[in-house]
BALOBA-1460 file (C-alpha; in Angstrom, 3 decimals):
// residues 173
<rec num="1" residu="x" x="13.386" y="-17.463" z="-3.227"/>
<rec num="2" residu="x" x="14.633" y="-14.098" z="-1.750"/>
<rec num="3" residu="x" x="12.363" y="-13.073" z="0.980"/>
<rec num="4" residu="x" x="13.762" y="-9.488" z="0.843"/>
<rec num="5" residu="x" x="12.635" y="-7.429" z="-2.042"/>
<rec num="6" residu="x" x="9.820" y="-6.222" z="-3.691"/>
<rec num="7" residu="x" x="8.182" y="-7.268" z="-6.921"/>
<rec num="8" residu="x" x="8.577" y="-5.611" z="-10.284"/>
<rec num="9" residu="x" x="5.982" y="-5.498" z="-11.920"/>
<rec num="10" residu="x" x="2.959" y="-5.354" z="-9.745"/>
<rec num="11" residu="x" x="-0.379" y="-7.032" z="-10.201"/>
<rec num="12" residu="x" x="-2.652" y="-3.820" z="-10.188"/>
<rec num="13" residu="x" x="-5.836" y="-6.292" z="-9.202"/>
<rec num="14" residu="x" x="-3.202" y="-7.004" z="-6.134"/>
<rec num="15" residu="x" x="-2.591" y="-3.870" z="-5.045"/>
<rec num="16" residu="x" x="-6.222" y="-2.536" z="-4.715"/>
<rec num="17" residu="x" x="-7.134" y="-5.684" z="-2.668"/>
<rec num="18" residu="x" x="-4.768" y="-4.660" z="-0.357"/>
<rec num="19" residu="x" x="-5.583" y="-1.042" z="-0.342"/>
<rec num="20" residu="x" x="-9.239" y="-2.325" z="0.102"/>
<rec num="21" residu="x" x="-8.111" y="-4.751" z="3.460"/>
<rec num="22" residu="x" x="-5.901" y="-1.355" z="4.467"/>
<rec num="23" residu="x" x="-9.322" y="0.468" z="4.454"/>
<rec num="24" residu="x" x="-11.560" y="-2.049" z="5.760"/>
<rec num="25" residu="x" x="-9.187" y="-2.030" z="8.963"/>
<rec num="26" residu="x" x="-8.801" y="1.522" z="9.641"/>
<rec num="27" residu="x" x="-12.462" y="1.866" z="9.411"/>
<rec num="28" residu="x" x="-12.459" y="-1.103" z="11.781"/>
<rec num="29" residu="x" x="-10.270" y="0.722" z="13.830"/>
<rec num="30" residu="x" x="-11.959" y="3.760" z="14.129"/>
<rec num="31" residu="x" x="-14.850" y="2.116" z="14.878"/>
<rec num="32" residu="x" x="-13.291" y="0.359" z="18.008"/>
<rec num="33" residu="x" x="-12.036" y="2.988" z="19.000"/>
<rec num="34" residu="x" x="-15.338" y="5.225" z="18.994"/>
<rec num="35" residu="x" x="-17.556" y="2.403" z="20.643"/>
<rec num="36" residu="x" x="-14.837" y="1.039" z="23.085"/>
<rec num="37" residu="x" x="-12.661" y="3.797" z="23.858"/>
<rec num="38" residu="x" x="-9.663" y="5.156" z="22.265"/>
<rec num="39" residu="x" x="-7.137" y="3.012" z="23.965"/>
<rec num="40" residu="x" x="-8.161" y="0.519" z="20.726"/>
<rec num="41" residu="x" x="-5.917" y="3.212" z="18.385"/>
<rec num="42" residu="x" x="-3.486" y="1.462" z="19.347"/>
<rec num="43" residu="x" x="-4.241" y="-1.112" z="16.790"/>
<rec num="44" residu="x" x="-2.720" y="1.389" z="14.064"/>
<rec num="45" residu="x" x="0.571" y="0.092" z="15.095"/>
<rec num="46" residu="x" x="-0.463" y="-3.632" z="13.944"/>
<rec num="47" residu="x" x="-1.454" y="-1.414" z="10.484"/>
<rec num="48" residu="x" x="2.218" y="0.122" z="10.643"/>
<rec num="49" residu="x" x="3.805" y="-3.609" z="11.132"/>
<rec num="50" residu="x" x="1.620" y="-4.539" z="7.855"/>
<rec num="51" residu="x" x="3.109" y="-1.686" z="5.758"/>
<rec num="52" residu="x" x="7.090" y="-2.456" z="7.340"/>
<rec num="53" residu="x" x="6.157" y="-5.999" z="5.727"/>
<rec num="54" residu="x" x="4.829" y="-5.052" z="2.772"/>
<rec num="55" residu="x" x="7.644" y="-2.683" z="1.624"/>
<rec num="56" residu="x" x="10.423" y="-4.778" z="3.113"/>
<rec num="57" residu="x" x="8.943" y="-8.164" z="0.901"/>
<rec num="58" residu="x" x="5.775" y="-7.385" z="-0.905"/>
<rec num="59" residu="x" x="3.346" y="-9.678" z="-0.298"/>
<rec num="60" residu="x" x="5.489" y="-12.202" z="1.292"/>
<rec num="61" residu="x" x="5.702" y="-11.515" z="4.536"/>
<rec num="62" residu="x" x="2.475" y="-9.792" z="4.536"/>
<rec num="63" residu="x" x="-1.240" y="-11.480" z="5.230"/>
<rec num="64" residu="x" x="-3.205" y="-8.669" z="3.668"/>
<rec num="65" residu="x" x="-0.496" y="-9.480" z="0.770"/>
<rec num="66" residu="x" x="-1.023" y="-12.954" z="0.668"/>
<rec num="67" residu="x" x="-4.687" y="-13.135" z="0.570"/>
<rec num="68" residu="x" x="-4.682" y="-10.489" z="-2.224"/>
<rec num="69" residu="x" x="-2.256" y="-12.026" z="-4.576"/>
<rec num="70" residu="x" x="-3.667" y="-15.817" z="-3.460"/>
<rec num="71" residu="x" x="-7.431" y="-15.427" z="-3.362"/>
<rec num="72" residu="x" x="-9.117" y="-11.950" z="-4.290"/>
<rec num="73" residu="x" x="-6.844" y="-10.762" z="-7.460"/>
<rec num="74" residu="x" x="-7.082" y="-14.679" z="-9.010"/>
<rec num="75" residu="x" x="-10.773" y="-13.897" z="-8.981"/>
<rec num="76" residu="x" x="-11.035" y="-10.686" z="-10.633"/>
<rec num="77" residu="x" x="-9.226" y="-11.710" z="-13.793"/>
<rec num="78" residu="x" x="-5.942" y="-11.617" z="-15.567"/>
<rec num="79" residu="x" x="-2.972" y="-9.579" z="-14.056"/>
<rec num="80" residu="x" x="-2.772" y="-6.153" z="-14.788"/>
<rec num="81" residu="x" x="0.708" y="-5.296" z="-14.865"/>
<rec num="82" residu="x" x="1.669" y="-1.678" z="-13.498"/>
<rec num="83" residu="x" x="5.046" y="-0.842" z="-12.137"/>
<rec num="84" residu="x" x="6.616" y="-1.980" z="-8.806"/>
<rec num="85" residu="x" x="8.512" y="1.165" z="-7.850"/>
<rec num="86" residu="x" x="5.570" y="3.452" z="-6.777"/>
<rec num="87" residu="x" x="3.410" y="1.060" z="-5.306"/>
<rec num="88" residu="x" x="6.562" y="0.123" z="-2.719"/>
<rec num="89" residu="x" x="6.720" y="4.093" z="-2.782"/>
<rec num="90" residu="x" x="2.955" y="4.004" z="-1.651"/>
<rec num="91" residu="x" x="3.593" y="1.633" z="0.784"/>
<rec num="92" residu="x" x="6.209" y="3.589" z="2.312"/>
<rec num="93" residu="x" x="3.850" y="6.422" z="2.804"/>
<rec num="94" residu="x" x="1.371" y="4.322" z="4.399"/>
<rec num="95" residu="x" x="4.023" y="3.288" z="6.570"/>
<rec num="96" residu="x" x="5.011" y="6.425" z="7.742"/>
<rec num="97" residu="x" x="1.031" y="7.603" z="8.534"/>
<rec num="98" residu="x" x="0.399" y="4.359" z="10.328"/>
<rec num="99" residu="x" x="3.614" y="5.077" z="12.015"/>
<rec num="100" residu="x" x="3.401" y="8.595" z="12.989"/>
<rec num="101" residu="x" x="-0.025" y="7.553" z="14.059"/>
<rec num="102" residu="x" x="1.551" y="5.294" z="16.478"/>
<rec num="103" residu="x" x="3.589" y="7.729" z="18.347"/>
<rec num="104" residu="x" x="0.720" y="10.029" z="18.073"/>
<rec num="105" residu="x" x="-1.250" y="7.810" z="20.495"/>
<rec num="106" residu="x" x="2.193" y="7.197" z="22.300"/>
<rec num="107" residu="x" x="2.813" y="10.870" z="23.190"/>
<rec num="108" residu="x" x="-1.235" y="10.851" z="24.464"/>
<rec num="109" residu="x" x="-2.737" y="12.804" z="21.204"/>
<rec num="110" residu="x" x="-5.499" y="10.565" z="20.349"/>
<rec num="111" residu="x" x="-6.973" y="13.344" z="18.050"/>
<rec num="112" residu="x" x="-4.085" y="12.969" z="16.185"/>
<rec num="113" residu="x" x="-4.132" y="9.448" z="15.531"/>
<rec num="114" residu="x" x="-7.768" y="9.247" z="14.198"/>
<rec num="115" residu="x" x="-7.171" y="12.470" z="11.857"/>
<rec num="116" residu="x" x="-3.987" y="10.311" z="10.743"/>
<rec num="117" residu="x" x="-6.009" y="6.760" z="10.146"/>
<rec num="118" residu="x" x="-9.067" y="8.748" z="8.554"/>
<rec num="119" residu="x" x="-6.690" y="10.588" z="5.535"/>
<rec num="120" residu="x" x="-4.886" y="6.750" z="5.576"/>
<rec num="121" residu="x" x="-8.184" y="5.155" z="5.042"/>
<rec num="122" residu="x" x="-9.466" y="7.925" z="2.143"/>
<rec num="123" residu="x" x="-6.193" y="7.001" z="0.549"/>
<rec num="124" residu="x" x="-6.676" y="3.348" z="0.623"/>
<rec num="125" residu="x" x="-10.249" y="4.073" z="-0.804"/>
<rec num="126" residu="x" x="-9.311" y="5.428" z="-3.178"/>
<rec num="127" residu="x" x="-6.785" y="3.392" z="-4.731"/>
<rec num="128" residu="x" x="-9.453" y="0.493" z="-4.225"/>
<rec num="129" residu="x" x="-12.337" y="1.250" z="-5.752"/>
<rec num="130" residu="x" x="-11.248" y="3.889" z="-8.156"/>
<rec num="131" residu="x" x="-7.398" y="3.100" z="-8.623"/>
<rec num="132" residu="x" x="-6.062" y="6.327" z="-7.786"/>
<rec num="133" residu="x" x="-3.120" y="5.420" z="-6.026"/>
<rec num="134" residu="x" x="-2.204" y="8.941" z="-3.777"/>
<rec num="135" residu="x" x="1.403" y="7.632" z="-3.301"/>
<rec num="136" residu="x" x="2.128" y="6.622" z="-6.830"/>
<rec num="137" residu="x" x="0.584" y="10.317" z="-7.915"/>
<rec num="138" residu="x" x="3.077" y="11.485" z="-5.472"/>
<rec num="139" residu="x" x="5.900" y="9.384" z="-6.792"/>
<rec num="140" residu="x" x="5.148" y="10.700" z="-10.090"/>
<rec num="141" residu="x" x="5.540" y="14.093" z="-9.165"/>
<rec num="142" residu="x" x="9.088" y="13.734" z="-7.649"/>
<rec num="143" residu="x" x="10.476" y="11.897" z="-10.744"/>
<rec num="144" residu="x" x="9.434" y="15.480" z="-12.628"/>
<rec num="145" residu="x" x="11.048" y="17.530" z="-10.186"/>
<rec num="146" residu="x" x="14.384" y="14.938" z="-10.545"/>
<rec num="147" residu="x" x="13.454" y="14.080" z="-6.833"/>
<rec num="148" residu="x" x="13.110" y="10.565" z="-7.767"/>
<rec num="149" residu="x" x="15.803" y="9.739" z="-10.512"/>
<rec num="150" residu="x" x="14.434" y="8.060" z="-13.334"/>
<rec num="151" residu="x" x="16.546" y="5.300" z="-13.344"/>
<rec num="152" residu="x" x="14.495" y="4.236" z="-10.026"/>
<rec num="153" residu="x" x="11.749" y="3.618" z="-12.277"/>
<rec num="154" residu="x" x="12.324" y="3.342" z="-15.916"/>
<rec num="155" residu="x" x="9.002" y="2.162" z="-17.185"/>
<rec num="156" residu="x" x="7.023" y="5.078" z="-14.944"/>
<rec num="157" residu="x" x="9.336" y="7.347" z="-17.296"/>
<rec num="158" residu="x" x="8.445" y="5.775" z="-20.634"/>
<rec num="159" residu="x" x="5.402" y="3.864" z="-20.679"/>
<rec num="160" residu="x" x="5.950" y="2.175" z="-24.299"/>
<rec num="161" residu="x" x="8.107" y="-0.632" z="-21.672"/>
<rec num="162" residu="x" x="4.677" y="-1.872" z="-20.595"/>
<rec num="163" residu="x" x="4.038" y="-5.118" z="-22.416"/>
<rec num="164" residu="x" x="2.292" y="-8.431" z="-21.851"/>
<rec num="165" residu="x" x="5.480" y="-10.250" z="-20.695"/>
<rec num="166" residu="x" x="5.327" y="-8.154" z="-17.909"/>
<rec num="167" residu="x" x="2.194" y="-10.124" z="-17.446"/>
<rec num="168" residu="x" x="3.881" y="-13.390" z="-17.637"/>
<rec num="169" residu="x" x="6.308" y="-12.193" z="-14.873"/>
<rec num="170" residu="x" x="3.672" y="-11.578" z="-12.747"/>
<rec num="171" residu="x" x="2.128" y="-14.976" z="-13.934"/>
<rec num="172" residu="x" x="5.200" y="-16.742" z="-12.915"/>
<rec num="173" residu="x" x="4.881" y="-16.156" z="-9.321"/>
């Protein structure tokens, strides 16, 4: 088993656990960092270590990944197959807030941070409880413009490819 990589297709169920775990800690973080002082914002760079894992393997090198495709989606029903290639893309994005974040605090703009991990955390709302995924939106966006070729993601570009064996395939693992 490859430890590199990310899957393709993605469990949709999956994805919004972890977008809900991605919330419930920057809220957690904030609220550290408001009752114990702001030297707790550094915790956004243990967030920006869980998005490095996440698009580098998926879930397999990442615990918010593992205990969404192990225990919450199992629970909430059959996979719902959606592709792989905007999720990582959302990941990415998360990466680079939680990152930027980071060096915010670094370079001694607190401010920063929190305005960073607040938009991070209405994101990861979002694509929890309603499934509006920001970064996929985005990732659709840049295939129109040719940004994002469409060979990166053929099924985002015709959606007839969606079918239950991608199901199976996400069955499988």
């Amino acid at each position: 088993m490859a430890i590199l990589g990310f899957p393709d297709p993605v469990n949709e169920k999956a994805a919004r656990a972890v977008a809900g775990q991605v919330a419930l800690a920057g809220v957690a973080v904030l609220v550290i960092a408001a009752a114990a002082g702001g030297a707790w914002l550094w915790l956004s760079a243990l967030l920006a270590a869980g998005f490095l894992a996440r698009v580098l393997t998926g879930p397999t090198l990442s615990p918010f990944g593992q205990v969404a495709t192990r225990v919450i989606a199992p629970r909430l029903g059959p996979a719902k197959p959606v592709a792989g290639a905007p999720k990582r893309f959302a990941q990415g994005i998360g990466l680079a807030v939680t990152t930027a974040a980071t060096a915010l605090m670094a370079s001694g703009h607190p401010a920063g941070t929190v305005v960073l991990l607040v938009l991070l955390v209405a994101a990861a709302t979002l694509e929890c409880v309603f499934a509006f995924c920001m970064g996929c939106q985005i990732f659709a966006v840049l295939m129109r413009l040719g940004v994002i070729p469409e060979r990166i993601c053929v099924e985002c570009a015709d959606v007839r490819l969606r079918a239950p064996a991608a199901a199976e395939a996400i069955a499988r693992r």
